[in-house]
N, CA, C and O atoms as CSV, one atom per row, in Angstrom:
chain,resi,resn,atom,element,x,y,z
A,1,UNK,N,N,0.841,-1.178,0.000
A,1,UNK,CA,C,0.000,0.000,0.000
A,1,UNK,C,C,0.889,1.244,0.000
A,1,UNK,O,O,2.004,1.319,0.517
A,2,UNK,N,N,0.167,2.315,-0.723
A,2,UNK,CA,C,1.449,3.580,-0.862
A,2,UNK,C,C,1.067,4.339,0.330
A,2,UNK,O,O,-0.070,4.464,0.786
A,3,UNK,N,N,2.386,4.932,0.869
A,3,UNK,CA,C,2.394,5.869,1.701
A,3,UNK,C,C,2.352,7.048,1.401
A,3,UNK,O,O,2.941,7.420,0.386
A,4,UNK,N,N,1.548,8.078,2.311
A,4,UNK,CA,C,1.488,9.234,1.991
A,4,UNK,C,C,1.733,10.326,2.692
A,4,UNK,O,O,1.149,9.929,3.700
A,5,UNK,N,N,2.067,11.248,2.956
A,5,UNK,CA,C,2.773,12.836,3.719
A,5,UNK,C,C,2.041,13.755,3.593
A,5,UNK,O,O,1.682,13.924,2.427
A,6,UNK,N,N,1.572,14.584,4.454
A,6,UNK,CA,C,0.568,15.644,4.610
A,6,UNK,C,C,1.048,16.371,5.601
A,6,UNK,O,O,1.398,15.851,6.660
A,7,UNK,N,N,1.137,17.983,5.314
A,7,UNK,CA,C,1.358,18.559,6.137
A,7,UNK,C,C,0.142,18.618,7.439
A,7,UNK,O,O,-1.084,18.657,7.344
A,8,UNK,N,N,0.754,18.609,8.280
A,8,UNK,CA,C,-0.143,19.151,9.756
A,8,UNK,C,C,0.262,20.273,10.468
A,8,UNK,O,O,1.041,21.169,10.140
A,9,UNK,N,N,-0.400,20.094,11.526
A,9,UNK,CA,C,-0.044,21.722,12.346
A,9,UNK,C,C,-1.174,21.065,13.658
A,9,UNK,O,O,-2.389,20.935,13.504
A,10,UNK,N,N,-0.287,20.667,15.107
A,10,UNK,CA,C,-0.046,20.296,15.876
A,10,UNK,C,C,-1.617,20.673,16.734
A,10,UNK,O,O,-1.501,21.248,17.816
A,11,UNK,N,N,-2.479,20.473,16.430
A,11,UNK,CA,C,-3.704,21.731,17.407
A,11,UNK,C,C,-3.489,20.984,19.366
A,11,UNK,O,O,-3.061,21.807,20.176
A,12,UNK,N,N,-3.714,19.945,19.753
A,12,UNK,CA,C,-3.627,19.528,20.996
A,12,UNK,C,C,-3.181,17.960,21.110
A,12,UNK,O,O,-3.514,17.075,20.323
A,13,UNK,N,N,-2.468,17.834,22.103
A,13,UNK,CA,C,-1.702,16.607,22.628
A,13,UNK,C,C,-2.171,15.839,23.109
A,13,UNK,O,O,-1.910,16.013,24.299
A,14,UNK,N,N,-3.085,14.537,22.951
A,14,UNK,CA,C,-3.817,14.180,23.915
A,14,UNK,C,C,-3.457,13.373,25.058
A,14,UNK,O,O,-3.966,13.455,26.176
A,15,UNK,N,N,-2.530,12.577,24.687
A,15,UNK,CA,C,-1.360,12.332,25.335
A,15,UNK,C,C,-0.642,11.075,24.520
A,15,UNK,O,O,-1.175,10.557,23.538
A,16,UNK,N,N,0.877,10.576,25.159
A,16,UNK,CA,C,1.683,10.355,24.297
A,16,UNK,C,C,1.785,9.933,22.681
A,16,UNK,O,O,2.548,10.172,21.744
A,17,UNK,N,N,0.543,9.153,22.916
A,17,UNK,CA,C,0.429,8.371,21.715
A,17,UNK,C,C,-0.771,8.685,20.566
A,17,UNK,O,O,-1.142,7.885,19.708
A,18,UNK,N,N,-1.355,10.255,20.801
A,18,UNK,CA,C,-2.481,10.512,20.393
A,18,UNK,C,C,-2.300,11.944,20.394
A,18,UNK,O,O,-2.093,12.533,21.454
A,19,UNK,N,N,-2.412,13.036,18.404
A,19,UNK,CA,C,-2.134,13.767,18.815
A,19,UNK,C,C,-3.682,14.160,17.968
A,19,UNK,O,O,-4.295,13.278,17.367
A,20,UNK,N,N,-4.183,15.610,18.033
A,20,UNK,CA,C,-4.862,16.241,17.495
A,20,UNK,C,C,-4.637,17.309,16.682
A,20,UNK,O,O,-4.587,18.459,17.118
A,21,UNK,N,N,-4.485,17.000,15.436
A,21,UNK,CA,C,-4.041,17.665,14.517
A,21,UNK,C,C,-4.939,18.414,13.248
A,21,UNK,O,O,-6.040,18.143,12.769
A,22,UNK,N,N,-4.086,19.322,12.988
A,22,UNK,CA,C,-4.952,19.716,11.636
A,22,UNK,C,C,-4.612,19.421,10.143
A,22,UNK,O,O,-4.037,20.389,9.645
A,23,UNK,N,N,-4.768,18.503,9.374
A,23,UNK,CA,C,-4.324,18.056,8.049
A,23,UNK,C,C,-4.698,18.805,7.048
A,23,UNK,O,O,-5.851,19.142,6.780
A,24,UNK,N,N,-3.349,19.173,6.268
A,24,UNK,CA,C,-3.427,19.517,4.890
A,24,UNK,C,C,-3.508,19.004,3.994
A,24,UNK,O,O,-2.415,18.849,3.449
A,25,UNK,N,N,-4.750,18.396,3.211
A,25,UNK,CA,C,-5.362,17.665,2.441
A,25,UNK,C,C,-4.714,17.905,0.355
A,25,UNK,O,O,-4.699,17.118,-0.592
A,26,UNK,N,N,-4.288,19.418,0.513
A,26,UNK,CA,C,-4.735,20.164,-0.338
A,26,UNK,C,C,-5.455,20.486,-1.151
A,26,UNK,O,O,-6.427,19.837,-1.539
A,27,UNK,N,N,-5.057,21.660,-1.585
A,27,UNK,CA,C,-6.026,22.534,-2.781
A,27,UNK,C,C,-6.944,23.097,-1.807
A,27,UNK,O,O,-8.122,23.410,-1.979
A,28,UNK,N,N,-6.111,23.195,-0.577
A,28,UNK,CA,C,-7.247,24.667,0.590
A,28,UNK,C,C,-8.129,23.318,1.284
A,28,UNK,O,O,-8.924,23.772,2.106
A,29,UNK,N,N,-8.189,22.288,1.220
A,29,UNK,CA,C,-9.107,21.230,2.220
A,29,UNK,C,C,-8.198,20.902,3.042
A,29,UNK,O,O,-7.231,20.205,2.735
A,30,UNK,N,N,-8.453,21.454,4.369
A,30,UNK,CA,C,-8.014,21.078,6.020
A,30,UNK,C,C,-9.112,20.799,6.427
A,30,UNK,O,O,-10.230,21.282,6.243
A,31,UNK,N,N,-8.362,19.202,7.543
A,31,UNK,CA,C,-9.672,18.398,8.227
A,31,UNK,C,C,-9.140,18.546,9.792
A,31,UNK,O,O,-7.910,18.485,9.764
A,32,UNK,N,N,-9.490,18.670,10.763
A,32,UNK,CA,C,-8.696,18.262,12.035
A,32,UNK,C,C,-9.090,16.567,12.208
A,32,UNK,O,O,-10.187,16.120,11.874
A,33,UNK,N,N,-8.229,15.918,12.661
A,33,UNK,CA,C,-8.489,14.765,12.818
A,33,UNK,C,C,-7.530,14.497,13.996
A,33,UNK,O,O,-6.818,15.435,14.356
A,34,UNK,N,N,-7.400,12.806,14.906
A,34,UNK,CA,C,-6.949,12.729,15.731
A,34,UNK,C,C,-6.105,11.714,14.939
A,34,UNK,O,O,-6.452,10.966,14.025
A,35,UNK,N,N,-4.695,11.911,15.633
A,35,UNK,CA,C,-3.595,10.411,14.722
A,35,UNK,C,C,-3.083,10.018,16.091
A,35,UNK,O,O,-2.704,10.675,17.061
A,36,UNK,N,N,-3.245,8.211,15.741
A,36,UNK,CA,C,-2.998,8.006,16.472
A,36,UNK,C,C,-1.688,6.656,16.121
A,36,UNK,O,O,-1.721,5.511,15.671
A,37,UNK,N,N,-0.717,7.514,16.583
A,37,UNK,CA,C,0.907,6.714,16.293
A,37,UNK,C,C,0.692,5.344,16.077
A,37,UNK,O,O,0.022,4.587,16.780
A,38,UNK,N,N,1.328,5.078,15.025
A,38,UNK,CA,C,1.183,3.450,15.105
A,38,UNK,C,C,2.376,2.910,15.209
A,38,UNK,O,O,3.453,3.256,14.724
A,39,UNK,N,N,1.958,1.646,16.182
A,39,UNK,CA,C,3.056,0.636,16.060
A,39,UNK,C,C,3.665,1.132,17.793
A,39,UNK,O,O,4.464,0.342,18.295
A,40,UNK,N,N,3.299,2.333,18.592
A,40,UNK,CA,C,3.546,2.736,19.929
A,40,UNK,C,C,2.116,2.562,20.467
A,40,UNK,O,O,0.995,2.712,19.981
A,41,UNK,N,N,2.833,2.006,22.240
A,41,UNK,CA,C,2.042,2.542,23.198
A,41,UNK,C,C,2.582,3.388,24.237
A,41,UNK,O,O,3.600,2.992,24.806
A,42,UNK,N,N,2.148,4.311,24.523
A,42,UNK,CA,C,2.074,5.069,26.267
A,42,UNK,C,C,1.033,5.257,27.196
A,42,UNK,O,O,-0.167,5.432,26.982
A,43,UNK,N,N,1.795,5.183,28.497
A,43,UNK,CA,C,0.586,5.049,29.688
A,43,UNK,C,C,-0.549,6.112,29.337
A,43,UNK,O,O,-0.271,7.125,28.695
A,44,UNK,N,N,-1.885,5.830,29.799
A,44,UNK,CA,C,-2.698,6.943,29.690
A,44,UNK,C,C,-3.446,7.663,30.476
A,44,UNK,O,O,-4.089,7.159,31.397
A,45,UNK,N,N,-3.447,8.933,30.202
A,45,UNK,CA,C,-3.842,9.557,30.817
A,45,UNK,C,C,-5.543,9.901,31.780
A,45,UNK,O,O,-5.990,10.192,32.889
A,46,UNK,N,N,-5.947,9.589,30.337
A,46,UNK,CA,C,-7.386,9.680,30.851
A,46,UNK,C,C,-8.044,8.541,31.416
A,46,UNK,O,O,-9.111,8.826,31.960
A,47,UNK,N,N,-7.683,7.202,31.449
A,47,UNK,CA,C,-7.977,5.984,31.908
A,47,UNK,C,C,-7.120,5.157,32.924
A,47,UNK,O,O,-7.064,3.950,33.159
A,48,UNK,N,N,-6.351,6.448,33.538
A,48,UNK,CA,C,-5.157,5.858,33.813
A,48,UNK,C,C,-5.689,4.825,35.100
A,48,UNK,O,O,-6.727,5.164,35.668
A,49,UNK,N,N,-5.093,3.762,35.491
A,49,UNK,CA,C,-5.356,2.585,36.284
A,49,UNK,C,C,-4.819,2.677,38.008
A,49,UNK,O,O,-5.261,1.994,38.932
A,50,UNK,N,N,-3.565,3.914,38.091
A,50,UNK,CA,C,-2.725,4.380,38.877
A,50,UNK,C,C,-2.236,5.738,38.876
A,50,UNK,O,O,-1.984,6.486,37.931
A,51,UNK,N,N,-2.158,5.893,40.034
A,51,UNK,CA,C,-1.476,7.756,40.286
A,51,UNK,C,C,0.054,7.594,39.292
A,51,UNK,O,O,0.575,8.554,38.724
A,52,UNK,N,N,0.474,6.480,39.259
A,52,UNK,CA,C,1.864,6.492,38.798
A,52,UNK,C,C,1.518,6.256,37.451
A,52,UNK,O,O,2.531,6.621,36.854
A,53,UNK,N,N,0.822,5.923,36.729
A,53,UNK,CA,C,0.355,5.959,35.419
A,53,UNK,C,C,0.177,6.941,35.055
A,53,UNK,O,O,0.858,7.245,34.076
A,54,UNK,N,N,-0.999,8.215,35.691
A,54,UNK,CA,C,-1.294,8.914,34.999
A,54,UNK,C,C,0.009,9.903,35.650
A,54,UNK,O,O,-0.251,10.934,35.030
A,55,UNK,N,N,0.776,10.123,36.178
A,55,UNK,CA,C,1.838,10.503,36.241
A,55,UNK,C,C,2.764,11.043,34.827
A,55,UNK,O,O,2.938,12.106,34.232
A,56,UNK,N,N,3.157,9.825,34.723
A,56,UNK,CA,C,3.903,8.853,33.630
A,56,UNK,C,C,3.347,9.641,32.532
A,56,UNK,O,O,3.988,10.418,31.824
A,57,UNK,N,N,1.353,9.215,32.402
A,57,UNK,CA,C,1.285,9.709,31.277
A,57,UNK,C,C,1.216,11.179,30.735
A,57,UNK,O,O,0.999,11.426,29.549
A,58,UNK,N,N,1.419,12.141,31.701
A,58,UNK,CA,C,1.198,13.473,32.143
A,58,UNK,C,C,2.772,13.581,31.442
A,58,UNK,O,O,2.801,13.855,30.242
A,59,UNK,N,N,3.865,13.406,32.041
A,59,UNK,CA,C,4.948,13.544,31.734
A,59,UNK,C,C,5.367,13.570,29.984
A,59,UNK,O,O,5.709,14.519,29.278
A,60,UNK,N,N,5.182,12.170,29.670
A,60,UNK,CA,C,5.322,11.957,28.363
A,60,UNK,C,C,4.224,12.709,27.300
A,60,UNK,O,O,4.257,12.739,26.070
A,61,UNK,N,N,3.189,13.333,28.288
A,61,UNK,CA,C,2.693,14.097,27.022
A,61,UNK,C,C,3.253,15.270,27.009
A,61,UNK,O,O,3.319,15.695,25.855
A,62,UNK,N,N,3.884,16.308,28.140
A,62,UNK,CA,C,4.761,16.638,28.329
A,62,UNK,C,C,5.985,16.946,27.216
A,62,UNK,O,O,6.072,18.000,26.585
A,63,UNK,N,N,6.879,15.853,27.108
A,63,UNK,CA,C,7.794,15.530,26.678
A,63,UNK,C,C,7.290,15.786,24.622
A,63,UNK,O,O,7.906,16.362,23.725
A,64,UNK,N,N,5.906,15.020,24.616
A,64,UNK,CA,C,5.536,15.301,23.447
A,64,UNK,C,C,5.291,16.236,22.527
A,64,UNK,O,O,5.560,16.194,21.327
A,65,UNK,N,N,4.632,17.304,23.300
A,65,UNK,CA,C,4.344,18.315,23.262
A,65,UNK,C,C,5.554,19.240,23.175
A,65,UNK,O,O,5.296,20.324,22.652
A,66,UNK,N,N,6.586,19.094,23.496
A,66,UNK,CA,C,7.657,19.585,23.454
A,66,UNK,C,C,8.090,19.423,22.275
A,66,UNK,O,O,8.084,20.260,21.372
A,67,UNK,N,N,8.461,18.391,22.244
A,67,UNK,CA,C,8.662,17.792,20.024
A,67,UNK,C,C,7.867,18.440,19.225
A,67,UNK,O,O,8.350,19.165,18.355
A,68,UNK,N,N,6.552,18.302,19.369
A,68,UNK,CA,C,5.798,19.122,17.974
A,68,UNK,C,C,5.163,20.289,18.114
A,68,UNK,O,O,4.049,20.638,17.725
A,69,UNK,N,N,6.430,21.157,19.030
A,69,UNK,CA,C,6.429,22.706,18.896
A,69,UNK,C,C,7.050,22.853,17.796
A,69,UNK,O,O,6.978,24.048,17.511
A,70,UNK,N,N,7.388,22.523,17.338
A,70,UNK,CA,C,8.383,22.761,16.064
A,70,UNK,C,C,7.262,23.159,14.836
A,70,UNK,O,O,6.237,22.557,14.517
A,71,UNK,N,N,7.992,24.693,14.143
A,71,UNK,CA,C,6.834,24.768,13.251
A,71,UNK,C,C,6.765,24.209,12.395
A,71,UNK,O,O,6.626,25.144,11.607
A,72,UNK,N,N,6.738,23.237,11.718
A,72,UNK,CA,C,6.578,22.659,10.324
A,72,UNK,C,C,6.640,20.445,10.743
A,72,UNK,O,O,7.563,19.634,10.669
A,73,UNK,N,N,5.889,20.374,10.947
A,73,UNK,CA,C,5.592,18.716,10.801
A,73,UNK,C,C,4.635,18.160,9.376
A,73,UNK,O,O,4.001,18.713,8.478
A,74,UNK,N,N,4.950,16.779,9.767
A,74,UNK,CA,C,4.367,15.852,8.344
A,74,UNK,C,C,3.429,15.018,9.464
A,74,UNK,O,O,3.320,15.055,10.689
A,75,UNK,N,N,2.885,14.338,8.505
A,75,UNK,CA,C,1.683,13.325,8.815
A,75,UNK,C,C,2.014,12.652,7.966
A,75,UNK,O,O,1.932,13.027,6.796
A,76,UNK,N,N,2.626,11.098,8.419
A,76,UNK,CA,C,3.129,9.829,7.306
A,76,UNK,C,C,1.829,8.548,7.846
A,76,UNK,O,O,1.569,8.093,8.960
A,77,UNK,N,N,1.368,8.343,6.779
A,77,UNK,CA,C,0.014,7.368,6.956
A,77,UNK,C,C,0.099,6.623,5.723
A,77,UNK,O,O,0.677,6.970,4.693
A,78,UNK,N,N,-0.524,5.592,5.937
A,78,UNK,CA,C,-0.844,4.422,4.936
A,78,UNK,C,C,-2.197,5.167,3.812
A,78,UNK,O,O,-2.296,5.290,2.591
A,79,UNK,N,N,-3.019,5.512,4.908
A,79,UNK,CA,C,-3.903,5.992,4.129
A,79,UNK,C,C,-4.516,7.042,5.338
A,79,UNK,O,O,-3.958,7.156,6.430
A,80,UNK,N,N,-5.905,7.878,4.916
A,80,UNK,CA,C,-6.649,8.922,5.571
A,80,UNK,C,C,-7.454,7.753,6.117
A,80,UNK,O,O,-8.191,8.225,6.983
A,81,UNK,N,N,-7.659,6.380,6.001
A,81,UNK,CA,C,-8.953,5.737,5.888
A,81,UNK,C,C,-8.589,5.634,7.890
A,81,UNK,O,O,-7.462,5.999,8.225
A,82,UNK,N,N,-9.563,5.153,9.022
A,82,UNK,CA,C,-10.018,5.165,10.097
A,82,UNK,C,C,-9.158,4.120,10.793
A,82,UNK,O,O,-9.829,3.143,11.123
A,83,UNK,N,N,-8.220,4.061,11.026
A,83,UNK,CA,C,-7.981,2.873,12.190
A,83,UNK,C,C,-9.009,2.003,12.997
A,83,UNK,O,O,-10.236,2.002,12.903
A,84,UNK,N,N,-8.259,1.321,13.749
A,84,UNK,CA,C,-9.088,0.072,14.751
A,84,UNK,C,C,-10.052,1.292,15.737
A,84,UNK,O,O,-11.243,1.204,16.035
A,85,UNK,N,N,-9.246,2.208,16.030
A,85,UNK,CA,C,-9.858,3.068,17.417
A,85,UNK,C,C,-10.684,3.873,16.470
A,85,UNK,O,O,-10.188,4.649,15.653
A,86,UNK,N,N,-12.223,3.616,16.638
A,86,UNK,CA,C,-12.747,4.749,16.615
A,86,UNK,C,C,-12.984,6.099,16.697
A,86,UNK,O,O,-13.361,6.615,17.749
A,87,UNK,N,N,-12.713,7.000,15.234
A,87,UNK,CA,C,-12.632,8.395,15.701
A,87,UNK,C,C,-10.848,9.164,15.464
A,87,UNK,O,O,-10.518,10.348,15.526
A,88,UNK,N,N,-10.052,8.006,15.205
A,88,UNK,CA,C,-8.587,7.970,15.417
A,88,UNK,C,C,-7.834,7.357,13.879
A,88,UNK,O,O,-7.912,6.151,13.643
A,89,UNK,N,N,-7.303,8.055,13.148
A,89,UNK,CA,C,-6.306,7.752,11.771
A,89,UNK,C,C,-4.622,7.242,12.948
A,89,UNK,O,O,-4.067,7.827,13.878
A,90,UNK,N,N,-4.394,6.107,12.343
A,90,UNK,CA,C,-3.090,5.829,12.484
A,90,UNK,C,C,-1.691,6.303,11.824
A,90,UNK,O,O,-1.458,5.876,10.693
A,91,UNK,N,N,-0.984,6.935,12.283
A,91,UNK,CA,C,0.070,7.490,11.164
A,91,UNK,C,C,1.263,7.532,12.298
A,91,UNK,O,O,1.319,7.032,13.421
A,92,UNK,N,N,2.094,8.248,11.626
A,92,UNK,CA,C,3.364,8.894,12.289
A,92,UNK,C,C,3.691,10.577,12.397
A,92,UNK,O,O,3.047,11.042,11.456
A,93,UNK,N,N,4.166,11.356,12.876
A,93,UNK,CA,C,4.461,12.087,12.872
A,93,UNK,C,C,5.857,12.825,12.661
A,93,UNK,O,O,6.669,12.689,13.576
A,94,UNK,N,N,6.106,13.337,11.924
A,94,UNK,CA,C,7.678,13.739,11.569
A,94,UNK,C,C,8.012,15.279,11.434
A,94,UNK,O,O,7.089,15.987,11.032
A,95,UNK,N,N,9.263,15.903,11.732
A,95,UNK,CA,C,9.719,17.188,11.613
A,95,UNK,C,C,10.399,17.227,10.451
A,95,UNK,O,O,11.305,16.427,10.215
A,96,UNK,N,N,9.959,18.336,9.461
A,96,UNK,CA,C,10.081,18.600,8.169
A,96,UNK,C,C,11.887,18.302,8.132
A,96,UNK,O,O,12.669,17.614,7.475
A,97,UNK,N,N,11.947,19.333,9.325
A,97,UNK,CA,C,13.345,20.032,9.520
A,97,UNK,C,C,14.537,18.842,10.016
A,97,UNK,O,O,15.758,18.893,10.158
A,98,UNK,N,N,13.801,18.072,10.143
A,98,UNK,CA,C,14.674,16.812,10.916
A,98,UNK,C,C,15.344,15.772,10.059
A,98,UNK,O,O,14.631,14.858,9.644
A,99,UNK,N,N,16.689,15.789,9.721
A,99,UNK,CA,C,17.351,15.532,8.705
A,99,UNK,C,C,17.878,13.739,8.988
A,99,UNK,O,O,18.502,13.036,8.192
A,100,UNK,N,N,17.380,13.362,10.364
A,100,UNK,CA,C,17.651,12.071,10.519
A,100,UNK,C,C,16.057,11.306,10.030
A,100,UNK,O,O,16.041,10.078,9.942
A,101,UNK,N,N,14.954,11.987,9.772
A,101,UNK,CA,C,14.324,11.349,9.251
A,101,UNK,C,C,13.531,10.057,10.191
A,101,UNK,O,O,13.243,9.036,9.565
A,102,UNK,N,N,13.242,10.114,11.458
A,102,UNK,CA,C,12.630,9.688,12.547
A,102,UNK,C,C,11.139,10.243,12.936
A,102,UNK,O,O,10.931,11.450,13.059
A,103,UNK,N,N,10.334,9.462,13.080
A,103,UNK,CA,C,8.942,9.922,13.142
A,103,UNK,C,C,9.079,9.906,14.736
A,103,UNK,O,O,10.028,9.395,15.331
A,104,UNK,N,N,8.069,10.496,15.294
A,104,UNK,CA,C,7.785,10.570,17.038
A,104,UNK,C,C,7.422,8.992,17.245
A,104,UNK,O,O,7.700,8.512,18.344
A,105,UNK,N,N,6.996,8.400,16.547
A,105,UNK,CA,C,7.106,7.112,17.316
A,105,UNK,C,C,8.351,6.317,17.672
A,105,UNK,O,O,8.424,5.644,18.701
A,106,UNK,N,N,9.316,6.422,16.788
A,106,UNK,CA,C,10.731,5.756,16.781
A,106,UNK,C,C,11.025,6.442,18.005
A,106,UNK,O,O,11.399,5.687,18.903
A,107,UNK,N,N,10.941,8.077,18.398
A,107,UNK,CA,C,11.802,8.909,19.238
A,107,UNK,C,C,11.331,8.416,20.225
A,107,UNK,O,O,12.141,7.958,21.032
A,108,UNK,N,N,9.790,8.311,20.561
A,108,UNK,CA,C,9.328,7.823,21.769
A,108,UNK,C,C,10.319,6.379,22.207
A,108,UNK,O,O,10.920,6.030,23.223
A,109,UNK,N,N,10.158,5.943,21.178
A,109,UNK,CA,C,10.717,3.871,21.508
A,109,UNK,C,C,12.050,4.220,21.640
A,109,UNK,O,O,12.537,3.771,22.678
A,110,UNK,N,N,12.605,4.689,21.138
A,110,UNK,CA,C,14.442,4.848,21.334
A,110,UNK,C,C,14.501,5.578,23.065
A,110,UNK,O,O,15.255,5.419,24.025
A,111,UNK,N,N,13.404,6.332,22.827
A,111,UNK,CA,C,13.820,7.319,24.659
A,111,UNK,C,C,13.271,6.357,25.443
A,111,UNK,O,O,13.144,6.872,26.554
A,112,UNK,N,N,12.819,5.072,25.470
A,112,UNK,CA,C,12.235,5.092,26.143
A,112,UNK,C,C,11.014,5.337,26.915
A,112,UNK,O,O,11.068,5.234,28.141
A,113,UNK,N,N,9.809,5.682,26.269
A,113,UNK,CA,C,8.669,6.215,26.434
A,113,UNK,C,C,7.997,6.156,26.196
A,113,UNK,O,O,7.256,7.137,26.265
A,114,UNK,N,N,7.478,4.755,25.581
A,114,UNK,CA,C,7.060,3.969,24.661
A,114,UNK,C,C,7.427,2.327,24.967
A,114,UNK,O,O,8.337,1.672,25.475
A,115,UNK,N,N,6.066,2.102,24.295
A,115,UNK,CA,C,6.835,0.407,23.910
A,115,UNK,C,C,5.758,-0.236,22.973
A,115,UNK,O,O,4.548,-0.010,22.958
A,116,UNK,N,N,6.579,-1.200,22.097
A,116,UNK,CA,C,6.042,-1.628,20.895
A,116,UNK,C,C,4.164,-1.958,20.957
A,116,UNK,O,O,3.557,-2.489,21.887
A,117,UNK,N,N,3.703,-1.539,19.904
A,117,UNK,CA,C,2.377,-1.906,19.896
A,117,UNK,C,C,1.461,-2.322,18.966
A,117,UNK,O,O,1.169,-1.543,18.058
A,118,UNK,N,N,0.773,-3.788,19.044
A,118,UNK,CA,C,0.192,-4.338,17.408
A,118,UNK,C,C,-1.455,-4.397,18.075
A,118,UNK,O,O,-2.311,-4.968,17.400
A,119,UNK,N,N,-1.851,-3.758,19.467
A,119,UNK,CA,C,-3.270,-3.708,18.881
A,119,UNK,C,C,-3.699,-4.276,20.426
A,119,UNK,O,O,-2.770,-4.667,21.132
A,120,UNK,N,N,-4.575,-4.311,20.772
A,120,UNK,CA,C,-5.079,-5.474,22.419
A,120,UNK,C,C,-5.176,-4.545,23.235
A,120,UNK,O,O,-4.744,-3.439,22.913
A,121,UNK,N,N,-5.810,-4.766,24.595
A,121,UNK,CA,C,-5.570,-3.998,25.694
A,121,UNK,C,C,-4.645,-4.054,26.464
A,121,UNK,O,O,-4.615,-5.277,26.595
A,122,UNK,N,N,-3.734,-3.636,27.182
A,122,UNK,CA,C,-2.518,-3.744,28.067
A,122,UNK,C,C,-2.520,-2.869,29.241
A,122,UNK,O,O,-2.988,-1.754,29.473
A,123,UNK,N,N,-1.885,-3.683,29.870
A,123,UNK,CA,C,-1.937,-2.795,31.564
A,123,UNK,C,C,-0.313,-2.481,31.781
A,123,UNK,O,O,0.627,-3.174,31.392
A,124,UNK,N,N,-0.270,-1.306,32.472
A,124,UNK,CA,C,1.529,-0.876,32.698
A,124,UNK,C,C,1.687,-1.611,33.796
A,124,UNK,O,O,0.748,-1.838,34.558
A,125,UNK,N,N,2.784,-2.015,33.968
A,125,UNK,CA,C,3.219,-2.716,35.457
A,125,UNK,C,C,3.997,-1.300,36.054
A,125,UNK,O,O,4.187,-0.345,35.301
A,126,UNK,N,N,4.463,-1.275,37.623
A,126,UNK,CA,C,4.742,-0.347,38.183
A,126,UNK,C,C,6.312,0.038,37.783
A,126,UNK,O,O,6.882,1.115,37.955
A,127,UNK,N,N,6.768,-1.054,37.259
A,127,UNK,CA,C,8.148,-0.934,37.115
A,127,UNK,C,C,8.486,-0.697,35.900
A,127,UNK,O,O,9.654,-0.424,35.621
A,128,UNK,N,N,7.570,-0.758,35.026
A,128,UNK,CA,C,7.579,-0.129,33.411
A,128,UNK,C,C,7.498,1.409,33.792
A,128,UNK,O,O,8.402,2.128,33.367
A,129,UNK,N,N,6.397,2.020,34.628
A,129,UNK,CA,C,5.874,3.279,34.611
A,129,UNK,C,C,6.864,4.004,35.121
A,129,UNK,O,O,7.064,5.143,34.699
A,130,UNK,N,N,8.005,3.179,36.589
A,130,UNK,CA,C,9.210,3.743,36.979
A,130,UNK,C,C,10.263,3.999,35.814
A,130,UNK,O,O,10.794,5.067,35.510
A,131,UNK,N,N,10.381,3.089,35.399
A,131,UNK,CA,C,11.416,3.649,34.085
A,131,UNK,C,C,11.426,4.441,33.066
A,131,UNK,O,O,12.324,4.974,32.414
A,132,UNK,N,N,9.816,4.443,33.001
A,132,UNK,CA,C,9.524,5.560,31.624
A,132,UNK,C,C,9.967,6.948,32.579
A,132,UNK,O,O,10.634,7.883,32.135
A,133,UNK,N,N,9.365,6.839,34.178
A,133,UNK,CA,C,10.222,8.202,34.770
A,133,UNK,C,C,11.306,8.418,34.955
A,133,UNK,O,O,11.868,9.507,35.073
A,134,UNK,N,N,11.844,7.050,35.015
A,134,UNK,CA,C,13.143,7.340,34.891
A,134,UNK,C,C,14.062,8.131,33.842
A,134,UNK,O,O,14.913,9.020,33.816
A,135,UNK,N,N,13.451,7.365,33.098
A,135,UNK,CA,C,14.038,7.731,31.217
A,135,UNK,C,C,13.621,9.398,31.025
A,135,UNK,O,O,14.123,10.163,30.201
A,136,UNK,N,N,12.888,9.624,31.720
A,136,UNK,CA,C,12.508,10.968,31.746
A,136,UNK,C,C,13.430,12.198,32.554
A,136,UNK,O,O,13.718,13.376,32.340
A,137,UNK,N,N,13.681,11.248,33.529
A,137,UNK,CA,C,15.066,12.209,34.606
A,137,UNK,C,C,16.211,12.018,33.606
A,137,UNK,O,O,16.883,12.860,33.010
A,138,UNK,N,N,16.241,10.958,33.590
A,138,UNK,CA,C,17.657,11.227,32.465
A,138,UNK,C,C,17.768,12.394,31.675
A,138,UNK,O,O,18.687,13.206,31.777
A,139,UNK,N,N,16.917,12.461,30.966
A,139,UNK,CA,C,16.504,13.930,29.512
A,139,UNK,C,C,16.853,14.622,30.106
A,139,UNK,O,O,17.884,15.159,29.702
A,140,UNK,N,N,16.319,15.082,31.373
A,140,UNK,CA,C,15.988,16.386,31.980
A,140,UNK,C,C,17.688,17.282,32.220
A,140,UNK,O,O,17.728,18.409,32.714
């Protein structure tokens, strides 16, 4: 299946793994839609199971939000068509300007802040959620 690149422009973070964006379709058609990283998971926020979860997930959206201040990002997707999550396009996110060519999902999984994801429900253990803070003191 071909891949495709669309400019965006960052509107809200929902947290790590979920951003809310505005897509440039072209020829003047912008949609806001929600993308939701594929192939990552992070703790969450709004369902979180633990104070140290939604911690965790507070942080890393945090951390996210920090990345796509940057003015100029892409939207790399298979297609516009709807993912598994209702309401949610699966893609990647990338900085125009970023010459290593790494989407926010790789950055998440390389920092640490993240971990691989093909789909199911999953629960954080306490010692996953410590390290993602950890991995987070490190940065700092």
């Amino acid at each position: 299946m071909a891949r495709f690149r669309f400019p965006v422009v960052a509107h809200e973070v929902i947290d790590g793994d979920s951003i809310r964006v505005w897509v440039d379709r072209g020829w003047g058609d912008t949609k806001k839609i929600i993308c939701r990283l594929h192939g990552i998971d992070t703790p969450e926020l709004r369902n979180a199971k633990s104070e140290l979860e939604r911690e965790a997930a507070g942080q890393v959206r945090t951390f996210v939000s920090d990345w796509v201040s940057a003015t100029n990002q892409e939207l790399e997707t298979e297609s516009l068509d709807k993912g598994v999550w209702v309401g949610r396009y699966w893609g990647d996110i990338f900085r125009i300007s970023d010459t290593t060519h790494d989407g926010l999902s790789s950055v998440l999984l390389e920092a640490g802040l993240a971990v691989p994801y093909s789909g199911g429900r999953r629960s954080w253990t306490e010692d996953q959620l410590n390290e993602i803070l950890g991995n987070l003191d490190d940065m700092l």
